[in-house]
DRENKOL-66385 format. One line per field, with one value per residue (C-alpha): x, y, z; residue number from 1. Coordinates in steps of 0.02 Angstrom, whole numbers, plus 50000, padded with zeros to 5 digits. Layout:
REM DRENKOL-66385
x c(X,...)
y c(Y,...)
z c(Z,...)
seq c(NUM,...)
REM end
This chain:
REM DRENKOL-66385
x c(44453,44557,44619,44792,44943,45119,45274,45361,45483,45382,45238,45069,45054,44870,44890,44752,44718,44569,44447,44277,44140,44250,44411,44508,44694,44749,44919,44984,45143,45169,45335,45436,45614,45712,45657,45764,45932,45990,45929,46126,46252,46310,46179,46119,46026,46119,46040,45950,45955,45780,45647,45741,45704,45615,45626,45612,45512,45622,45523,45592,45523,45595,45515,45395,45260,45275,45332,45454,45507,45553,45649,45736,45795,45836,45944,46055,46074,45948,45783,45646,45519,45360,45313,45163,45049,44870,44793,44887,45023,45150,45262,45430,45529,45472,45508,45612,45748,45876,45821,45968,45899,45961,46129,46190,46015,45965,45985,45837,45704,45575,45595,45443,45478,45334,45329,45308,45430,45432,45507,45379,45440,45341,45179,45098,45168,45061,44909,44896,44888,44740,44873,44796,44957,45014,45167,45179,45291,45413,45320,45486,45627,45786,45955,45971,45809,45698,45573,45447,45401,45267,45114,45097,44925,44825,44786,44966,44987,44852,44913,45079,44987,44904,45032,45156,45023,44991,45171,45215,45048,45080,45286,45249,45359,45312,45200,45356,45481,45654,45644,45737,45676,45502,45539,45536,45727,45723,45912,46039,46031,46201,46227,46251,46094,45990,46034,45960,45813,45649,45509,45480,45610,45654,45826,45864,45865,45983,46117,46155,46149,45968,45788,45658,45523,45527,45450,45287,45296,45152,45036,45072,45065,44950,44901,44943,45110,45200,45166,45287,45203,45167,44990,44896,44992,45123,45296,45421,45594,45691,45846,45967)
y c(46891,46779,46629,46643,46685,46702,46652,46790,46792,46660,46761,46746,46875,46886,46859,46938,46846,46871,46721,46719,46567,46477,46482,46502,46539,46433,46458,46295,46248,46056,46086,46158,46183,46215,46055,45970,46048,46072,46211,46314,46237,46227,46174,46319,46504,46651,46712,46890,47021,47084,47076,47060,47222,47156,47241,47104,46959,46860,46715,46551,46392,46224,46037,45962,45986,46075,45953,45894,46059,46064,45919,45946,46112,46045,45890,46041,46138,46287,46365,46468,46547,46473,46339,46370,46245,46259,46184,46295,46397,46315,46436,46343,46434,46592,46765,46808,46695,46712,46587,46537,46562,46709,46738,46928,46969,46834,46959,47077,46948,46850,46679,46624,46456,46417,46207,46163,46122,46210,46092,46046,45843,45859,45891,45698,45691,45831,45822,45626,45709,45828,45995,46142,46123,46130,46157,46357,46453,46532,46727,46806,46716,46780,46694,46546,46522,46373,46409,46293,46265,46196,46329,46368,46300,46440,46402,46410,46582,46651,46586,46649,46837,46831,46780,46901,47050,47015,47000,47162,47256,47161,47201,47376,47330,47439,47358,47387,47296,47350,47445,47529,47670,47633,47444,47276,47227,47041,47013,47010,47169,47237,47193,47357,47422,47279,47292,47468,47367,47380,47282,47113,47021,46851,46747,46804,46990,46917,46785,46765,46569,46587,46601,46572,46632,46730,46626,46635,46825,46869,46732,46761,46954,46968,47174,47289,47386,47212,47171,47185,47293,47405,47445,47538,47634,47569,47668,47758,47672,47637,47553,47689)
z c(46834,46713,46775,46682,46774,46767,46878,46916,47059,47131,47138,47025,46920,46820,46624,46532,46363,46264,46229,46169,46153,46021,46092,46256,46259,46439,46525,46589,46725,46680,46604,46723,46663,46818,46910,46746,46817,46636,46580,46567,46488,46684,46745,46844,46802,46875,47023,47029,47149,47157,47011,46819,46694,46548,46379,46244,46176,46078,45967,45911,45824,45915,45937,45881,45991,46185,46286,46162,46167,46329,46323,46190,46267,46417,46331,46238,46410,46356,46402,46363,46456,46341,46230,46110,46046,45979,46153,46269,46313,46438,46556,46576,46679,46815,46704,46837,46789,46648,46517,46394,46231,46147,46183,46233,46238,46379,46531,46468,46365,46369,46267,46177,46087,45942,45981,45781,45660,45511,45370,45238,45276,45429,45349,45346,45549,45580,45484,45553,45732,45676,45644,45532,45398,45238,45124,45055,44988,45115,45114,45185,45104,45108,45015,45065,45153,45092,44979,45038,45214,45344,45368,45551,45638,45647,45835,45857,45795,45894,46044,46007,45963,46113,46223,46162,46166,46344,46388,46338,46418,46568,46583,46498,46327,46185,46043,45921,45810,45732,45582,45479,45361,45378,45332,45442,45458,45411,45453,45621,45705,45761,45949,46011,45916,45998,46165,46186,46076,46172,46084,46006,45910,45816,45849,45679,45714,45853,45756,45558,45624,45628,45537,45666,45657,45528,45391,45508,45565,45439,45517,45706,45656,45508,45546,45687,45749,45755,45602,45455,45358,45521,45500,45642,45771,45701,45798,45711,45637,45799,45720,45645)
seq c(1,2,3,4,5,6,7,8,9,10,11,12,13,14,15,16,17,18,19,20,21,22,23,24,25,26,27,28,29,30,31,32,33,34,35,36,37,38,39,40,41,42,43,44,45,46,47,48,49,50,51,52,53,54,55,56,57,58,59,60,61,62,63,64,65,66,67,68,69,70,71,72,73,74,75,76,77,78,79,80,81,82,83,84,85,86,87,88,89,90,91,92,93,94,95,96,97,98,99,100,101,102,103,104,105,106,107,108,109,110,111,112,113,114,115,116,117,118,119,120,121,122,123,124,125,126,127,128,129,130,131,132,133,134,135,136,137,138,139,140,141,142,143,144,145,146,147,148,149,150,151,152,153,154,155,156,157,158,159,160,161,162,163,164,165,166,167,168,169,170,171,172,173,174,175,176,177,178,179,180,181,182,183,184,185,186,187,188,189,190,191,192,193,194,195,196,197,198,199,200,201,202,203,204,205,206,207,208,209,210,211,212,213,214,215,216,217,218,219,220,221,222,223,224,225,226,227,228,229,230,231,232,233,234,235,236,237,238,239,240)
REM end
C-alpha cells in the first residue's frame, strides 16, 4: 500500500503515485498553510458543510522553491492546496478547504502551485542549487508573452504529472482539458463556460491577468488526453 496520503476533511485519504527503482514521487505536510492564519485576504477559509465537490485542477507557477512558496502566498493573503518541487510534493492546506487561488473558480478546485520561477534571469540561481534548467524559447507564446523563459526541471514536471493524474483518479475528475474545435484553448475561458468546466485547467484559462503555466504545459503534459495536442483517449471539445 502507498504511503502517500492526502488531507481531506481531516481524514487520510491514500494517494497512489507511481514510482519505480529510480524515482519516488513523496507527499509531504511540513507546510501547513492554515496554521499561518493568512491564507484569505481575511484571514479565515469559509467553513463547509459536509465534504467540498471537486471538479477542477487549476495549475499555477509561484516562488521560488516550495517553502518559499508558501510563504509568499501566505504574506499576499492566498493559498493553494500544493507546492511542487523536484524532491517532493507538499500538501498545504486539507482539500476540503477553499484555497484562494483562482478566483470564481475557488469553491470547486484544486490549486496546484509549480514552486519554480519561470524568468530566464533565474537561470544561474538555479543551476548553482543543482536545478535541471535552461533558457528556451517560450513553445506556447502568445502576444505579449516572453519569448524566452526558464525550462522547467524535469523532476518538477513529473511530479506535477503525477500529482495531478492521481488527483483526478482519486476525486473522479475526468482526464480532460478545454478545447475548442479539436484545439487546446490557450486563452481566458469565459466564466460561465468554466464553471460548468470539469477537468484540468491553468490560471490563464481562468484571468487575461495571467500566463501560468502555460509556457510549461508541453513538459508537465508531453502526450496523453491532457496534453495539448490531445493524443490518446483524448475527450471530445467540451468548450462551445
Amino acid at each position: 500500500m502507498s504511503s502517500n496520503y492526502y488531507i481531506v476533511a481531516g481524514r487520510k485519504v491514500t494517494a497512489e503515485l507511481p514510482c519505480c527503482d529510480e524515482w519516488r514521487c513523496k507527499i509531504t505536510h511540513d507546510l501547513d498553510l492554515a496554521k499561518k492564519g493568512k491564507h484569505r485576504p481575511k484571514g479565515k477559509f469559509r467553513k463547509l458543510k459536509g465534504v467540498r465537490e471537486l471538479r477542477t485542477v487549476t495549475l499555477h507557477w509561484g516562488g521560488l522553491y516550495p517553502a518559499h512558496t508558501a510563504r509568499s502566498l501566505a504574506q499576499r493573503g492566498l493559498s493553494s492546496h500544493f507546492a511542487v518541487g523536484p524532491e517532493a510534493i507538499h500538501q498545504m492546506l486539507d482539500l476540503n478547504f477553499e484555497a484562494f487561488h483562482a478566483g470564481f473558480n475557488n469553491a470547486h478546485s484544486i490549486g496546484i502551485d509549480i514552486a519554480q520561477q519561470v524568468n530566464a534571469k533565474r537561470e544561474g540561481y538555479y543551476l548553482e542549487r543543482g536545478a535541471i534548467v535552461s533558457r528556451i524559447k517560450n513553445p506556447l507564446r502568445r502576444p505579449g508573452d516572453p519569448k524566452c523563459i526558464l525550462s522547467l526541471d524535469p523532476r518538477t514536471a513529473r511530479n506535477t504529472r503525477q500529482l495531478v493524474e492521481s488527483l483526478l483518479a482519486t476525486f473522479d475528475i475526468p482526464f480532460r482539458v478545454p478545447r475548442r474545435d479539436g484545439v487546446f484553448i490557450r486563452t481566458r475561458v469565459k466564466k460561465g463556460k468554466l464553471r460548468l468546466f470539469r477537468g484540468v485547467i491553468g490560471h490563464f484559462h481562468v484571468t487575461a491577468r495571467r500566463w501560468d503555466p502555460l509556457p510549461w504545459w508541453p513538459s508537465v503534459f508531453p502526450e496523453g488526453a491532457l496534453s495539448v495536442q490531445g493524443t490518446g483517449d483524448a475527450p471530445p471539445d467540451n468548450i462551445s
